[in-house]
C-alpha positions in Angstrom: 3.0 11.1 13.8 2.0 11.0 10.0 0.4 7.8 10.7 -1.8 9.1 13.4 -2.8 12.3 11.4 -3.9 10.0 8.6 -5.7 7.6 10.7 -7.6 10.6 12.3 -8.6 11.8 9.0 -9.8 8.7 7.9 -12.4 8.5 10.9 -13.4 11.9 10.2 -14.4 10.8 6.7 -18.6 11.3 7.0 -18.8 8.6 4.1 -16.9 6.5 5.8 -15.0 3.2 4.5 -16.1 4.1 0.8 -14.1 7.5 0.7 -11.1 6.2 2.7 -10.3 2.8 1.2 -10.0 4.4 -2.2 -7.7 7.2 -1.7 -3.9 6.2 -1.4 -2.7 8.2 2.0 -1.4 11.0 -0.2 -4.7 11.6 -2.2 -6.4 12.0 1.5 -3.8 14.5 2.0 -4.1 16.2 -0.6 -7.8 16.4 -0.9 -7.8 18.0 3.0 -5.4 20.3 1.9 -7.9 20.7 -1.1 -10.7 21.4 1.3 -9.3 24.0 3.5 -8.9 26.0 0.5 -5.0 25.5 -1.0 -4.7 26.0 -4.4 -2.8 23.7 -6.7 0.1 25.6 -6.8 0.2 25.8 -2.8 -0.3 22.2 -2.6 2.9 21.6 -4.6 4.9 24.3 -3.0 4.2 22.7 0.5 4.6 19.0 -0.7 8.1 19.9 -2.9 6.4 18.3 -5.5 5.2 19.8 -9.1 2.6 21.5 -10.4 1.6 18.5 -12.8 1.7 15.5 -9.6 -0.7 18.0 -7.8 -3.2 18.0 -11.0 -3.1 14.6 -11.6 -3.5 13.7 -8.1 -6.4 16.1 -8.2 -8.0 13.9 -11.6 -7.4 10.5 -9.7 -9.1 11.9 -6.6 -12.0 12.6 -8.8 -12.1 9.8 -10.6 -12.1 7.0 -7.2 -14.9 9.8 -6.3 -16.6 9.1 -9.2 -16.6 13.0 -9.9 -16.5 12.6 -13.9 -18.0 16.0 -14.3 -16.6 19.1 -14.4 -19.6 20.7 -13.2 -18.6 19.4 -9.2 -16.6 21.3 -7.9 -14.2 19.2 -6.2 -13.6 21.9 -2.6 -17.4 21.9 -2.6 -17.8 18.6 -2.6 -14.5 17.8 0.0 -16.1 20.1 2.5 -19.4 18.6 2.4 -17.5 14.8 3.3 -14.7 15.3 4.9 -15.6 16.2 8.7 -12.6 18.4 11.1 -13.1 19.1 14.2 
């Protein structure tokens, strides 16, 4: 059922193959939980995982986006490539 979730969300992807040959399965996760607005801290709560994975999840996310500066904001820029339904 995973599988299927992630396959979905990997067709939704507006840029495509760039975006999801990059992200591991649990970066993709993480950046749609990202976009709809989690925080960190929620992130980690509903993953059972800590604070610190979720942050440096979030830094490797924007680094295979090539999102180096601070001034994207990395929701802002989810929302605008990630397509739901």
């Amino acid at each position: 059922m995973l599988a299927g979730y992630m396959n979905d969300l990997v067709a939704k992807l507006e840029d495509g193959e760039g975006m999801s040959f990059s992200l591991t399965q649990t970066e993709l996760r993480i950046a749609m939980m990202i976009k709809n607005g989690l925080s960190s801290q929620q992130i980690a709560h509903q993953l059972f995982i800590s604070l610190e994975t979720v942050k440096t999840h979030r830094k490797n996310i924007r680094k295979k986006l090539k999102l180096c500066e601070d001034r994207v904001n990395l929701t802002s820029y989810l929302s605008s490539k990630l397509v739901t339904d």
